[in-house]
C-alpha positions in Angstrom: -156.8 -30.2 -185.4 -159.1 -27.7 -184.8 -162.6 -27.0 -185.7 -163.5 -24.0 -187.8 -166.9 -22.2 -186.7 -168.6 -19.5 -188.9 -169.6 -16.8 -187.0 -173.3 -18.0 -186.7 -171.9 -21.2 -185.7 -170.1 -20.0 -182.8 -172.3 -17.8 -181.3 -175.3 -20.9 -181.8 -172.7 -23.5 -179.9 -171.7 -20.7 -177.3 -175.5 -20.1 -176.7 -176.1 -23.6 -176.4 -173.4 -24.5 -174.0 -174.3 -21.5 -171.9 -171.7 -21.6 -168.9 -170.7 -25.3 -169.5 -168.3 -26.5 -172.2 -169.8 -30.2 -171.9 -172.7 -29.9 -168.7 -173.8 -32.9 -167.1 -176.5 -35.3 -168.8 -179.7 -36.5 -167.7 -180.7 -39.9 -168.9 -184.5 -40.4 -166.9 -183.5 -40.3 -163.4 -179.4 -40.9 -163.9 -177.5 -37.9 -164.3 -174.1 -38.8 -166.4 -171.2 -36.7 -165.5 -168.9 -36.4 -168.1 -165.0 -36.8 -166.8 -165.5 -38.3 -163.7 -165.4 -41.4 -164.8 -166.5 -43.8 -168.2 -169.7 -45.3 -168.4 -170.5 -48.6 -170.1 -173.6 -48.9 -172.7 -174.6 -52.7 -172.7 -175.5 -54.1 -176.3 -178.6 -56.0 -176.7 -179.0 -57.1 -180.3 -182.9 -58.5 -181.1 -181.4 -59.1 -184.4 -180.1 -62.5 -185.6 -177.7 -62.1 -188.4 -176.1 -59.1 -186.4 -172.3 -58.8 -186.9 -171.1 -59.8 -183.6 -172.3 -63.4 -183.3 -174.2 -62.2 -180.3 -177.8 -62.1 -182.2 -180.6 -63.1 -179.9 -184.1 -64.6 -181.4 -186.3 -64.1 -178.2 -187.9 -61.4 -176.5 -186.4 -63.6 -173.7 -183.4 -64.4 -174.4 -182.7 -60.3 -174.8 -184.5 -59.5 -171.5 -182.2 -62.2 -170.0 -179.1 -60.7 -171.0 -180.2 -57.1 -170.5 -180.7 -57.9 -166.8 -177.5 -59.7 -166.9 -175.9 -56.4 -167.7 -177.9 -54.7 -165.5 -176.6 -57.1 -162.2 -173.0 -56.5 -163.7 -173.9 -52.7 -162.9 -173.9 -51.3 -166.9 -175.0 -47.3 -167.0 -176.9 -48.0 -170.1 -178.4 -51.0 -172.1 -178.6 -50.4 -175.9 -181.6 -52.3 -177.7 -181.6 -52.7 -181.3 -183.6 -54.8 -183.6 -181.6 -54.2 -187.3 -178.1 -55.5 -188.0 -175.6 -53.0 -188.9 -172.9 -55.1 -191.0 -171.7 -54.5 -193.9 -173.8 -55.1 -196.7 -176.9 -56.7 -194.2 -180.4 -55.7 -195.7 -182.4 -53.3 -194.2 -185.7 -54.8 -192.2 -188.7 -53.3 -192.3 -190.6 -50.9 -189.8 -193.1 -53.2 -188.5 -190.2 -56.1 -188.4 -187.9 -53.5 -186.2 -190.8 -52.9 -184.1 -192.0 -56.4 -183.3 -188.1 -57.2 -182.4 -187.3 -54.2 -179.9 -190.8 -53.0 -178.3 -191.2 -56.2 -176.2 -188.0 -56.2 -175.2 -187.8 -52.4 -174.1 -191.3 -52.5 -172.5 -189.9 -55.5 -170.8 -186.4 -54.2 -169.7 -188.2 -51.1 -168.8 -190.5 -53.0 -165.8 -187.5 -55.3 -164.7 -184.8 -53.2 -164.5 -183.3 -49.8 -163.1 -181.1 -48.7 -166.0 -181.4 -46.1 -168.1 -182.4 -47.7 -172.2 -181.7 -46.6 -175.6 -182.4 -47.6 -178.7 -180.1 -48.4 -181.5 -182.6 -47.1 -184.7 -182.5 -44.6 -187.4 -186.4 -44.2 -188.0 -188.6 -42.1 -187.1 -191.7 -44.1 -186.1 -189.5 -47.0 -184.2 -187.8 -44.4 -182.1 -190.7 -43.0 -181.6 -192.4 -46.6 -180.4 -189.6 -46.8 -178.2 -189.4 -43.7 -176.2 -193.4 -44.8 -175.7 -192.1 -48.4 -174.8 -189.8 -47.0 -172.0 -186.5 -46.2 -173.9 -184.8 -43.1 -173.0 -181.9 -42.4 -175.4 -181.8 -42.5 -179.2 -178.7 -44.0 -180.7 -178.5 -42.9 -184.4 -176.0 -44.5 -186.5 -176.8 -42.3 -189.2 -176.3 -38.9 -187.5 -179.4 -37.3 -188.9 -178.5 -38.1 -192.3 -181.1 -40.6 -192.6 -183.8 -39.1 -190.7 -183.1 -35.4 -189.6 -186.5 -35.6 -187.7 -184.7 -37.5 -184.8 -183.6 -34.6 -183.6 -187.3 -33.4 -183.6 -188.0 -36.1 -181.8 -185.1 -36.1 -179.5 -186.0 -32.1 -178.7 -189.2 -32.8 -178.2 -189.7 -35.7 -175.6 -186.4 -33.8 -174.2 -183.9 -36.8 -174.3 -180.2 -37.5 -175.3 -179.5 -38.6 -179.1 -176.0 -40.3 -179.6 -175.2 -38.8 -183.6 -172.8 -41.4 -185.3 -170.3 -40.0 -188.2 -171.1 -42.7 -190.8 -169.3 -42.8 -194.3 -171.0 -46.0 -195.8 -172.3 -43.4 -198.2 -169.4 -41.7 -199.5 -166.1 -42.7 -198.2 -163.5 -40.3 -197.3 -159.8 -39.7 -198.1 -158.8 -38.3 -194.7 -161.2 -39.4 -192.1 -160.7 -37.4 -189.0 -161.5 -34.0 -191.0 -164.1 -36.3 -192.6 -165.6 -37.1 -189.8 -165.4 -33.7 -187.3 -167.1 -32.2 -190.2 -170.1 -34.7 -190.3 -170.3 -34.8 -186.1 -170.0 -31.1 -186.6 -173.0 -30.7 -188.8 -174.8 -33.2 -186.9 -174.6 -30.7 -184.0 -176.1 -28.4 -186.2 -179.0 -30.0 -186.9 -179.5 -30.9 -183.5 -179.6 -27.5 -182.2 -181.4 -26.2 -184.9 -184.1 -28.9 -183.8 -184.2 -27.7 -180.4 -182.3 -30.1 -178.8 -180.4 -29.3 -175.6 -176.2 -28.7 -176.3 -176.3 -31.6 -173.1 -178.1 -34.0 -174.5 -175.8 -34.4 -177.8 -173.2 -37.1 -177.7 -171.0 -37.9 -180.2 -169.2 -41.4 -181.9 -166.8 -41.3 -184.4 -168.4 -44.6 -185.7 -165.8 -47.0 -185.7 -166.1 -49.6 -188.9 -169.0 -47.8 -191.1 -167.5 -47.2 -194.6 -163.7 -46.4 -193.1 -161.1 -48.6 -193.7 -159.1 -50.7 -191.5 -156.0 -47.7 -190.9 -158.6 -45.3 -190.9 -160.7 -47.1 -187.9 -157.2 -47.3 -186.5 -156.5 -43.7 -186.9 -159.6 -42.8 -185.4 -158.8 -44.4 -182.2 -155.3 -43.0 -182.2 -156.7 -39.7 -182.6 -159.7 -39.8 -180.6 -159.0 -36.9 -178.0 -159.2 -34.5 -181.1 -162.7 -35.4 -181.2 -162.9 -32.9 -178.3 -163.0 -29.5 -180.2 -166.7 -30.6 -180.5 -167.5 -30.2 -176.8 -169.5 -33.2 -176.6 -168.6 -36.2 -174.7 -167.3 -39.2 -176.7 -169.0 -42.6 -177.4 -166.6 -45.4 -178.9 -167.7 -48.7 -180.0 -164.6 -50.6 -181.0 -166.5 -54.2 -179.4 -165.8 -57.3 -181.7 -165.7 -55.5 -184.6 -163.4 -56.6 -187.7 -160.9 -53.9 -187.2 -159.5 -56.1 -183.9 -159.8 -59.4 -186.3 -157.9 -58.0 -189.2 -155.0 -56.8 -186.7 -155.0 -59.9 -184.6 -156.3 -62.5 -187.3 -158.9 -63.7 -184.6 -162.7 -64.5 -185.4 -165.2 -63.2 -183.6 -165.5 -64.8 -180.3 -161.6 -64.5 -179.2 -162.1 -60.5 -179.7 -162.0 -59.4 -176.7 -158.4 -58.9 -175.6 -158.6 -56.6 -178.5 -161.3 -55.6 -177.3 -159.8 -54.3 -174.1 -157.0 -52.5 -176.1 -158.9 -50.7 -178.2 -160.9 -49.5 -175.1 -158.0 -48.7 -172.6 -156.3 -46.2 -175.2 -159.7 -45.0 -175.9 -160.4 -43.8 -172.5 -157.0 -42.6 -172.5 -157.9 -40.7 -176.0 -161.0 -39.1 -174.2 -164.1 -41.9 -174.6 -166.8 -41.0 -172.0 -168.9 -44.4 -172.8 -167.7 -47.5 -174.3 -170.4 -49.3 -176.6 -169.7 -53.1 -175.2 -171.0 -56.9 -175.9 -168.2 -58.4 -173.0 -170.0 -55.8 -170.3 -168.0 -57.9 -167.6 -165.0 -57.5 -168.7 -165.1 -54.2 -170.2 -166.3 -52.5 -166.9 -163.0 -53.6 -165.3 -161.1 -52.5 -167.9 -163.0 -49.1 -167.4 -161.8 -49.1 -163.7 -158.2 -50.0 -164.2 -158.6 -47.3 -167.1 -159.9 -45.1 -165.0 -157.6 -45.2 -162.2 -155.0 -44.3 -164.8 -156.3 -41.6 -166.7 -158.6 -40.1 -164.3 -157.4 -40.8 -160.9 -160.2 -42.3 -159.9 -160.2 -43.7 -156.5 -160.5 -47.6 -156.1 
């Protein structure tokens, strides 16, 4: 499928890219080169109803299993403090920011890997960049808080934008959601943020249905019109228990599945809970797809 530009669009995105259709990104002192291989982003939920099972109720417990990841060699460990299941109630500020601060300020003294932070307001990504995060994950896309990108632009770091239809669900999804990643973009650029520090996710789950989340996956690579590398998070999420009629904790074969033809389909990071597993899934993956030497 591909992706119609209006004029001002085009020459915007070509001025943005400059010589580089994708460019390399620079996460605090890691640069992530997209293609060569795919990187693994660590989940580290502070929040205990969260979908997965995986909820942790310490600042401990979460600085324990981010530096798990970090051993297991993860590129990036993603903190969040506010469940994103279906129909879970939104927390409020000060709650978000007394469940992820200490935890990134933490992670950020113990270990040498890149953070983000899994939020979609203003004042707690902003707490966080302070607290030593380095990436903004917004599962929202800007619809939520356009001043993200502000943000993003201005402390000059990357901003994952997710295409998220719990607001109005959509008939076809992969037009759907090119259109929302593509007006995401932008607003990012409009903000000032750098065309290589945009990355995109397809938001797997989030107001699509179950053949639609499959769809999604199937047709991943055409995600690619967008120029931006790929995030996927398929981890433990209900699409793989509705196909395999498995509850959450015997996920992850599925798991591996969904990320093997997702690398195949063009995913530059997989969004994991099984890190272990999932990075040798990558490198089996990788030496398929990419050639990557072993």
């Amino acid at each position: 499928m591909s992706i119609r530009l209006t004029k001002a669009q085009l020459a915007k995105w070509r001025k943005a890219r400059g010589g580089s259709s994708v460019g390399v990104t620079r996460c605090g002192n890691i640069s992530f080169r997209w293609g060569e291989r795919t990187y693994v982003m660590g989940i580290v939920n502070v929040s205990p109803d969260s979908f997965s099972g995986d909820g942790l109720s310490t600042v401990e417990l979460a600085v324990a299993q981010g530096k798990r990841f970090a051993e297991n060699g993860v590129d990036i460990i993603d903190v969040g403090g506010e469940s994103t299941r279906p129909n879970s109630n939104p927390i409020s500020i000060d709650e978000e920011l007394r469940r992820v601060i200490p935890v990134l300020e933490k992670l950020a003294a113990e270990v040498n890997v890149p953070l983000s932070v899994d939020t979609y307001k203003y004042e707690v990504a902003r707490r966080a960049l302070d607290a030593g995060a380095q990436m903004l994950n917004d599962i929202w896309g800007l619809k939520a808080e356009p001043k993200l990108a502000v943000l993003a632009a201005k402390r000059n770091v990357p901003i994952i934008l997710m295409s998220n239809q719990r607001d109005k669900q959509q008939r076809h999804i992969v037009p759907a959601v090119l259109s929302d990643l593509k007006r995401a973009i932008d607003l990012a650029l409009d903000a000032g943020v750098k065309w290589e520090d945009i990355i995109i996710d397809p938001g797997i789950g989030f107001g699509k249905t179950l053949e639609q989340n499959l769809e999604l996956v199937r047709r991943l690579d055409e995600l690619r019109a967008l120029g931006r590398p790929i995030l996927l998070g398929t981890s433990r999420k209900s699409m793989i228990g509705l196909v395999l009629d498995l509850p959450l904790d015997q996920r992850v074969e599925g798991t591996a599945a969904s990320v093997a033809i997702g690398i195949a389909k063009g995913a530059d990071i997989i969004r994991v809970h099984d890190v272990h597993q999932m990075m040798r899934v990558c490198r089996m993956s990788d030496a398929i797809v990419r050639g990557e030497k072993v």
